[in-house]
N, C-alpha and C positions, 0 to 999 in steps of 0.2 A: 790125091797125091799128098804125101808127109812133108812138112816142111824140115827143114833142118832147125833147130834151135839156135838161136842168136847166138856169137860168141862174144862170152860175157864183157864188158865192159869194162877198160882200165880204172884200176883205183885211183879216187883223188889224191893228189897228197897234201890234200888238209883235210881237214873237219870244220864242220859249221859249227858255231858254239853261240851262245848267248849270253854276254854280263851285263851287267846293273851299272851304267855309269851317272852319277848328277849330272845335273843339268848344264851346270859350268863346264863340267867336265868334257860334254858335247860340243857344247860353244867352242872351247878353246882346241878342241879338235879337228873343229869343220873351220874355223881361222886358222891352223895350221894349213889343211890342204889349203886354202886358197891360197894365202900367199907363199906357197909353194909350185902351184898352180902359177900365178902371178908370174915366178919366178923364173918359171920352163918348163919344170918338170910335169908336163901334159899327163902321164901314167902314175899321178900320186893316189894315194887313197888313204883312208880311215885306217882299212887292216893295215897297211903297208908301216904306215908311223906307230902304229901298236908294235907291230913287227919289232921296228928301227927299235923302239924304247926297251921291249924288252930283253934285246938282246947285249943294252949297256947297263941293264942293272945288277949291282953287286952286291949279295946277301950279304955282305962282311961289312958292310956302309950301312946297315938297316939298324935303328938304335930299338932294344927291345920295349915293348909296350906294357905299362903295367899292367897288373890284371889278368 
């Protein structure tokens, strides 16, 4: 007996992605979530405050880099 083939699975609506952050950089992210966490917000996360940040940032405020 043939089986039917699976129907396909909905797409995420993200992508998993991978960046380079220092070390501090981690630190003061994982001290975000917690005292956030702390705070209430039981459902905070790492993505979540990357989210938050980039959606207040404003290329017209970025001073150009020499070089």
């Amino acid at each position: 007996m043939l089986r039917k083939p699976a129907p396909p699975t909905p797409r995420r609506p993200y992508k998993l992605v991978c960046v380079s952050l220092y070390l501090e950089d981690i630190a003061r992210l994982e001290a975000l979530v917690g005292e956030l966490k702390r705070r209430g917000y039981s459902r905070m996360s790492k993505s979540k405050i990357v989210r938050l940040a980039l959606a207040e940032v404003d290329l017209g405020k970025l001073a150009k880099q020499p070089g």
